[in-house]
C-alpha positions as CSV (number, residue, x, y, z in Angstrom):
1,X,113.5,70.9,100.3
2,X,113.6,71.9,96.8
3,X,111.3,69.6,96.2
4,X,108.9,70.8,98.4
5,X,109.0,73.9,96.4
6,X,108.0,72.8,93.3
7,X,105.1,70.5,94.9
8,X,104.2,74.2,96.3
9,X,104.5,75.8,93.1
10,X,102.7,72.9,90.9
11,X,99.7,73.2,93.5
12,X,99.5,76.7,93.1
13,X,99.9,76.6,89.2
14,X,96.9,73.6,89.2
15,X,94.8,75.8,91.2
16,X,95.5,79.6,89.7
17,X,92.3,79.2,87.8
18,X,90.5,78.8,91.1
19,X,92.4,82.0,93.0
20,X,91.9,84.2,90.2
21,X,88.0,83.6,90.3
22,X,88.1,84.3,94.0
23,X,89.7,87.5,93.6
24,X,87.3,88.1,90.9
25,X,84.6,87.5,93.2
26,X,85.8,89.2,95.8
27,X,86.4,92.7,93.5
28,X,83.0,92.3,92.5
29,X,81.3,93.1,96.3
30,X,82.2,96.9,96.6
31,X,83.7,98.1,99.7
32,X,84.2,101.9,99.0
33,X,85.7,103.9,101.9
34,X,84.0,106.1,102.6
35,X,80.9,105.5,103.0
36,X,82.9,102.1,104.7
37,X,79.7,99.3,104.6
38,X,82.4,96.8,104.8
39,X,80.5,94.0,106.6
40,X,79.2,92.5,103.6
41,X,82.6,92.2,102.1
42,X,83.8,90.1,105.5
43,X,80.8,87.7,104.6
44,X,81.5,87.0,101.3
45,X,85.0,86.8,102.3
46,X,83.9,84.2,104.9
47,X,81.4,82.6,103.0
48,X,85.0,81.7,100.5
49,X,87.1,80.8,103.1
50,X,84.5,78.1,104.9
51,X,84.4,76.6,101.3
52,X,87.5,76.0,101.3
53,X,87.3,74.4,104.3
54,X,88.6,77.4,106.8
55,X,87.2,77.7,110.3
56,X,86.6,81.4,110.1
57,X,86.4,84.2,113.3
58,X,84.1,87.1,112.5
59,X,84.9,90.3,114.8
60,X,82.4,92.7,114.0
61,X,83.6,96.3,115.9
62,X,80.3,97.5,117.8
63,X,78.3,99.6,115.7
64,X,78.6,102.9,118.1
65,X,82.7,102.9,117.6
66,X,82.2,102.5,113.8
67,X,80.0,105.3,113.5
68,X,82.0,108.0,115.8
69,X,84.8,106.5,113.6
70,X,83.0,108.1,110.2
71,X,82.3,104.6,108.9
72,X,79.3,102.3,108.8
73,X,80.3,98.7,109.4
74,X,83.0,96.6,110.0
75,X,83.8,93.0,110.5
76,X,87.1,91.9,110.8
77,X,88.4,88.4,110.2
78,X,90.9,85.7,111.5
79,X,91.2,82.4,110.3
80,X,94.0,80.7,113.0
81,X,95.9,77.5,111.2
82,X,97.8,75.6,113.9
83,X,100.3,73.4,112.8
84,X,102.2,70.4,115.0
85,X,102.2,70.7,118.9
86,X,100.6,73.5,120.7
87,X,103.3,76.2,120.9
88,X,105.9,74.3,119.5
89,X,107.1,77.1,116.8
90,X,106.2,80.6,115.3
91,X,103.1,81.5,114.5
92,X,103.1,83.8,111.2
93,X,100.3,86.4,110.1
94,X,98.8,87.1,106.8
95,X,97.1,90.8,106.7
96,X,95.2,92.2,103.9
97,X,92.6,95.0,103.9
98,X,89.2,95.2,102.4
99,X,88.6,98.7,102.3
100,X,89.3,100.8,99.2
101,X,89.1,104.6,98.3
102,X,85.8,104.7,95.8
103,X,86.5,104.6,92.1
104,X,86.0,108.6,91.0
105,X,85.7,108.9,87.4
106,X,87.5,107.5,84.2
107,X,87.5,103.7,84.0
108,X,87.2,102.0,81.1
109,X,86.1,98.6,82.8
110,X,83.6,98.2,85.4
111,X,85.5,99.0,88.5
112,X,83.8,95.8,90.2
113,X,83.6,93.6,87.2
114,X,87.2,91.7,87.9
115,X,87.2,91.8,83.6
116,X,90.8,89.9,82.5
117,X,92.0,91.4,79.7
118,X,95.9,91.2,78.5
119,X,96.6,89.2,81.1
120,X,95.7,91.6,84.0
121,X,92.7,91.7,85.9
122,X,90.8,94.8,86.4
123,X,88.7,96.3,89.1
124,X,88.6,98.6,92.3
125,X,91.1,96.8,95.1
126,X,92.2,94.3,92.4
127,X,95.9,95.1,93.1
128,X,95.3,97.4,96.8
129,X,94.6,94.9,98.9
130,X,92.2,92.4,97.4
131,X,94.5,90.6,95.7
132,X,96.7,89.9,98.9
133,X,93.2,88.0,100.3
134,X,93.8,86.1,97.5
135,X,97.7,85.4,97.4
136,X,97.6,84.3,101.1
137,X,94.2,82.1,100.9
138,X,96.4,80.2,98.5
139,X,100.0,80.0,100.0
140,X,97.9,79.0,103.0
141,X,95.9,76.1,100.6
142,X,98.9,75.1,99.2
143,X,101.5,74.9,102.5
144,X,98.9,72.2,103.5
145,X,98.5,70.9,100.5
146,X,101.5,69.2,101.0
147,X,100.5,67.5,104.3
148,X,104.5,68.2,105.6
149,X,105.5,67.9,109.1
150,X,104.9,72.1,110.6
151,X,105.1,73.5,113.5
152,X,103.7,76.6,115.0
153,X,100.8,78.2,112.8
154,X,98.8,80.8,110.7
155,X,96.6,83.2,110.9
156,X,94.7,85.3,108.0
157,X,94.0,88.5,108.8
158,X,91.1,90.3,106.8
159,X,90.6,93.7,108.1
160,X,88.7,96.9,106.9
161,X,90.1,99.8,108.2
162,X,93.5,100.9,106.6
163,X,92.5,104.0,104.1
164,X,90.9,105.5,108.0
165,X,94.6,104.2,109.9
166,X,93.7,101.0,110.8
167,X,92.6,101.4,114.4
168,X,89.6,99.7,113.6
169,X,91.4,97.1,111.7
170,X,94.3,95.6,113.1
171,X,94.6,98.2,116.3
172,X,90.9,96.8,117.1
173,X,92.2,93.1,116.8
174,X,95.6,93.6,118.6
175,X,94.2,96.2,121.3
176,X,91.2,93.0,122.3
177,X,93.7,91.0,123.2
178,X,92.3,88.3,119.9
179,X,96.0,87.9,118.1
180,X,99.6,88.4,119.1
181,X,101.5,86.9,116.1
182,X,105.4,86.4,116.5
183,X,105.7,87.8,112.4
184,X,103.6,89.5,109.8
185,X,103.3,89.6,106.4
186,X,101.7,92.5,105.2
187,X,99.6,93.1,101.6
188,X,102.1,94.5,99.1
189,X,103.9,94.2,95.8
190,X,105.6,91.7,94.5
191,X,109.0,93.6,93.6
192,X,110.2,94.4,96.9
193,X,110.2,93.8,100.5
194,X,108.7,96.9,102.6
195,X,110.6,97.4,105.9
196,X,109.6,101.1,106.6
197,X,107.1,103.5,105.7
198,X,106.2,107.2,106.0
199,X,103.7,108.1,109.0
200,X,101.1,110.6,108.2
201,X,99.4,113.8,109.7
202,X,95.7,114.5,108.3
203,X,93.9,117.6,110.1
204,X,91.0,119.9,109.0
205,X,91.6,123.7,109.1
206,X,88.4,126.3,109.6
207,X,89.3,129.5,108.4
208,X,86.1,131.6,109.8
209,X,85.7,135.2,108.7
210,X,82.2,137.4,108.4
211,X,79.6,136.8,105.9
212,X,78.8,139.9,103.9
213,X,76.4,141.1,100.4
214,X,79.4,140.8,97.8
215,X,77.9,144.5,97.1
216,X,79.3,145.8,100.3
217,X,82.4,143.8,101.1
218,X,84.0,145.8,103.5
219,X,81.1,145.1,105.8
220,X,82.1,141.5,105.8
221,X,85.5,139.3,106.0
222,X,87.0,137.2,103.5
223,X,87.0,133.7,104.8
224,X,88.7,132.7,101.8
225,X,91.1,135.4,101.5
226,X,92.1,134.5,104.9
227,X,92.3,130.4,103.5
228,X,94.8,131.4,100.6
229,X,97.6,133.3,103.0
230,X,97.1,130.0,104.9
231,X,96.9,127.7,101.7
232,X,100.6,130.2,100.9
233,X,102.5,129.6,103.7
234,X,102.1,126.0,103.5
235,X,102.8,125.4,99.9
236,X,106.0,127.7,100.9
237,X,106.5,124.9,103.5
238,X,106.4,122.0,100.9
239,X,109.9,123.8,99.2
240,X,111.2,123.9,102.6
241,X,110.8,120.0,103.3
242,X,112.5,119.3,100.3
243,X,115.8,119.8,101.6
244,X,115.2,117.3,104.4
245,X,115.7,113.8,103.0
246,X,115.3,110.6,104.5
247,X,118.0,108.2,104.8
248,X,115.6,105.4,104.1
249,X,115.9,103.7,100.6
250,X,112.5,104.4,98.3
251,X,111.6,107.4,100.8
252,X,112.5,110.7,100.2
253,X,111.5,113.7,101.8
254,X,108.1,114.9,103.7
255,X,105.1,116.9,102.0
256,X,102.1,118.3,102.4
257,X,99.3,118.0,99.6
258,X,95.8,119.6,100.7
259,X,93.3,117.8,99.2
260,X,90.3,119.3,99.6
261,X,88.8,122.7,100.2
262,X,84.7,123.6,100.8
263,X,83.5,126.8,101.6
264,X,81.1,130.1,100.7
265,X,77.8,130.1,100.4
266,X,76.8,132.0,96.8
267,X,78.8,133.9,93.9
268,X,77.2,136.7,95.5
269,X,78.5,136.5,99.0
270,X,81.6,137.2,101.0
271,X,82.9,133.6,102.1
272,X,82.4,133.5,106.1
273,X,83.8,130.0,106.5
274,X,86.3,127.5,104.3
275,X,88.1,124.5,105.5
276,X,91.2,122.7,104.7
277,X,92.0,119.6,104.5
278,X,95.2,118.5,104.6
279,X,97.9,115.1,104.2
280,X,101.5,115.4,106.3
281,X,103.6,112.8,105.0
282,X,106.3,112.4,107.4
283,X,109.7,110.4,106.8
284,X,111.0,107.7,109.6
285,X,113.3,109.7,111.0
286,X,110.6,112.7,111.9
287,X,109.0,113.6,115.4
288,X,105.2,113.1,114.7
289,X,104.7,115.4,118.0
290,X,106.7,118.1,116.7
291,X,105.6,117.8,113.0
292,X,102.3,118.7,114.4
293,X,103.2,121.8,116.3
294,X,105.0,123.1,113.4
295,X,102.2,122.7,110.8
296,X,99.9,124.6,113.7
297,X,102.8,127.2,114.2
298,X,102.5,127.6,110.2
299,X,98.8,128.1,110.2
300,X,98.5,130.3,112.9
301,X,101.4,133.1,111.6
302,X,100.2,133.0,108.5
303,X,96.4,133.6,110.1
304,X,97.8,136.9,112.1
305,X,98.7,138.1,108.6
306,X,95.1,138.5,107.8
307,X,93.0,140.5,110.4
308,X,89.5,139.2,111.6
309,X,89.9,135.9,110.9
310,X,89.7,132.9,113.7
311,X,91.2,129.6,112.9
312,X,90.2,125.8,113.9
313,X,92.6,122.9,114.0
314,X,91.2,119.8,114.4
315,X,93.7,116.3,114.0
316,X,91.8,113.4,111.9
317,X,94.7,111.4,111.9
318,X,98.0,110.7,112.9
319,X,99.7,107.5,111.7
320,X,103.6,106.8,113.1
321,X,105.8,105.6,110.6
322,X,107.1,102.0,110.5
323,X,110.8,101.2,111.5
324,X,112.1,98.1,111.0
325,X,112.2,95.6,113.5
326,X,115.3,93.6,114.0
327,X,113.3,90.4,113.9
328,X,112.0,90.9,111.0
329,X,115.1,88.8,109.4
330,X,113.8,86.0,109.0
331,X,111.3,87.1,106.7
332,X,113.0,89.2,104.3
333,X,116.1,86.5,104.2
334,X,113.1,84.3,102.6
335,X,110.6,86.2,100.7
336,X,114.2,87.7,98.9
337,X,115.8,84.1,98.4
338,X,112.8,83.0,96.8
339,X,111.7,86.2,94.8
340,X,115.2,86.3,93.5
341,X,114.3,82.5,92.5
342,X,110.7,82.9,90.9
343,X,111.3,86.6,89.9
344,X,114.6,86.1,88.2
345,X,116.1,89.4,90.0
346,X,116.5,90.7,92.9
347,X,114.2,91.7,95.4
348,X,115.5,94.7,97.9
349,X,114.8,95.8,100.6
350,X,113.2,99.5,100.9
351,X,110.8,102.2,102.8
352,X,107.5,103.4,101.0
353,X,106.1,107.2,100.9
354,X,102.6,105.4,101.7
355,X,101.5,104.7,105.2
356,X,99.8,101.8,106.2
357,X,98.4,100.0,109.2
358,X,101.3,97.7,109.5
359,X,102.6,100.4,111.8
360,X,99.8,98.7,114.4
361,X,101.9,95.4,114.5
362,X,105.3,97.0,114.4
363,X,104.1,99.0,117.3
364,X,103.4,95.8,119.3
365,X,107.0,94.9,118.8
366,X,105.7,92.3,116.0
367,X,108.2,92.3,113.6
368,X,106.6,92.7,109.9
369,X,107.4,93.3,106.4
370,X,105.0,94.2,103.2
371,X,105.0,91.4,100.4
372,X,102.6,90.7,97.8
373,X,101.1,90.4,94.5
374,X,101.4,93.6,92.7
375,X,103.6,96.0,90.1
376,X,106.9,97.6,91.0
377,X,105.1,100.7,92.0
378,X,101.4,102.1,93.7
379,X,101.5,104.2,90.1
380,X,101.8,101.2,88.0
381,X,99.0,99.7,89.6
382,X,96.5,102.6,88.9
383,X,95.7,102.0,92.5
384,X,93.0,105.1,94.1
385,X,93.0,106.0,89.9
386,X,90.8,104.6,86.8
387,X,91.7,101.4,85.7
388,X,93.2,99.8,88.4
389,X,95.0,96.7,87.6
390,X,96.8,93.4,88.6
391,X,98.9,91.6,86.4
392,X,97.7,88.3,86.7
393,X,101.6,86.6,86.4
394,X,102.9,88.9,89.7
395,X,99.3,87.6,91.5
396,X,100.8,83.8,90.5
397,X,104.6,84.0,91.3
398,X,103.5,86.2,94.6
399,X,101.7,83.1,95.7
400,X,104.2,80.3,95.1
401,X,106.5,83.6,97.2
402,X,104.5,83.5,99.9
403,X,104.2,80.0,99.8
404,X,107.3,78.7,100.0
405,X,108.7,81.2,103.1
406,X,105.4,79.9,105.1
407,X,107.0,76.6,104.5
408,X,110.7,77.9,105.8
409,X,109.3,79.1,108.5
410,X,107.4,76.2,109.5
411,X,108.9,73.6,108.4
């Protein structure tokens, strides 16, 4: 067996040349979320995987659904790899997601160039997810490569819909009935093996009060008077959830951030509307359902304090958290045995304060973990910031990682 190993690591190190010019190429076709044209993406993605061979499935989500969504297109695809007689073992999936947040300002390299320098390739998605297309094209490559006696099978799973939740993504895939994997491997980083993750709560709060002359502001109210008691009592909140901690390892405790705020019409005018936007990052162990009341219960006593004012609540999202499966054993016993090997440390277990759409599977009593090519944390990677960055080395050892617990599991 160890053998096979190092035939799966020699491919992969005779090949690297190859998977970092298709991670290059596939940084280089934008897929900025919003505005979410993500279709294009999918065919260059496709386009790729047919040259190497790959019978691709393209699942484009019907245009209407995409739209109420917020987005403008999506394609999803599944490339299925069966290996010895039907159903004869485990079939194992491979998600990564397309979608990205746009750049915003201060790069110092084209954010879609896929420019190497130092060793580390940079570019929009080049750590958060693209680089996971890559990593598990080649494990993939690789595992049959080797032309070993498998059983059970494959599937890649290219989706674009994780920075809106995923229901587009993976929930659209799964809810059609097109894939019921018995594991998952999820895009991630290369220093640990994600078991759990914190849910999230995104909602959009309109404070409306009475346009008036700024000249005669009694005759008005003060929509954005009105915002701040409600912007106080929720930042008040955030001190609050600080003393709840979660008993997961790498999560901590919930917040709130609000991160974005529009409203009034002219310096010269009394605000009559503002809205809130705001992000509930809730730990494993919290009740989404009554998370929800709560922030609502927060927003609408700190509203009485301010008379004339009416107040909107609207959810945009609600994402559970992921609890570990039991089955999900398997997995981290191999993506740990050989990290530790390739690595040269340890590779733990832990939970994540991000949410993801791995939640989908997890859900569907698929047991999954999150394992890829990245840095030992979302900050090192610059990912949604300027200059995000892969370090080419975690993109090569991921692979060989990946690799080598496809061939465990199949083998």
């Amino acid at each position: 067996m160890s053998n096979a190993y190092e035939q799966l690591d020699a491919w992969i190190d005779a090949h690297f040349d190859e998977e970092v010019k298709t991670l290059q190429a596939l940084v280089q076709v934008p897929t900025d979320t919003p505005p979410g044209n993500n279709a294009p993406h999918a065919e260059r993605t496709a386009e790729l995987l047919q040259g190497f061979g790959f019978e691709v499935e393209k699942h484009a989500v019907p245009a209407q659904e995409v739209k109420d969504y917020g987005l403008t297109s999506i394609t999803n695809l599944i490339v299925r790899r069966p290996y010895g007689p039907a159903g004869s073992g485990r079939t194992v999936a491979l998600n990564a997601h397309g979608d990205v947040v746009p750049p915003g300002d201060g790069w110092t390299h084209d954010p879609y160039g896929g420019e190497i320098v130092d060793g580390k390739l940079y570019g929009r998605a080049s750590a958060v997810s693209k680089s996971d297309f890559a990593s598990y094209i080649f494990a993939v490559r690789a595992l049959e490569a080797l032309k070993a006696p498998l059983k059970g099978g494959v599937e890649l799973h290219f989706t674009y819909d994780e920075e809106f939740g995923g229901e587009l993504g993976p929930g659209w895939l799964l809810k059609q009935g097109l894939t019921k994997p018995d594991l998952l491997i999820a895009a991630g980083f290369s220093y640990q093996v994600v078991t759990a993750h914190n849910g999230c709560l995104q909602m959009e709060v309109t404070v409306h009060g009475k346009m008036a002359h700024a000249a005669i502001p009694e005759t008005g109210v003060d929509a954005l008077q009105g915002a701040v008691a409600i912007l106080n009592a929720l930042y008040a909140q955030n001190q609050r959830y600080k003393q709840v901690k979660s008993k997961v390892e790498g999560i901590n405790h919930p917040y709130l951030n609000v991160g974005r705020i529009e409203g009034g019409t002219n310096t010269n005018v009394v605000p009559g509307k503002v809205v809130l936007k705001l992000d509930r990052r809730m730990i494993p162990e919290e009740n989404p359902v009554e998370v929800e009341a709560d922030v609502r219960r927060v927003i609408a006593e700190a509203a009485a304090t301010f008379p004339g004012i009416t107040v909107e609540i609207k959810r945009l999202l609600l994402a559970n958290s992921m609890k570990p499966l039991p089955g999900n054993a398997p997995l981290v016993e191999a993506i740990q045995k050989h990290g530790r090997a390739l690595f040269g440390e340890e590779i733990p277990t832990s939970g994540t304060p991000l949410y993801t759409d791995v939640r989908l599977y997890v859900e569907r009593g698929i047991p999954a973990v999150i394992y890829g090519a990245g840095p030992r944390t979302v900050f090192e990677s610059n990912a949604k910031r300027a200059d995000e960055h892969l370090v080419l080395e975690d993109l090569r050892r991921a692979t060989k990682v990946v690799a080598r617990t496809l061939y465990d599991l199949l083998s």
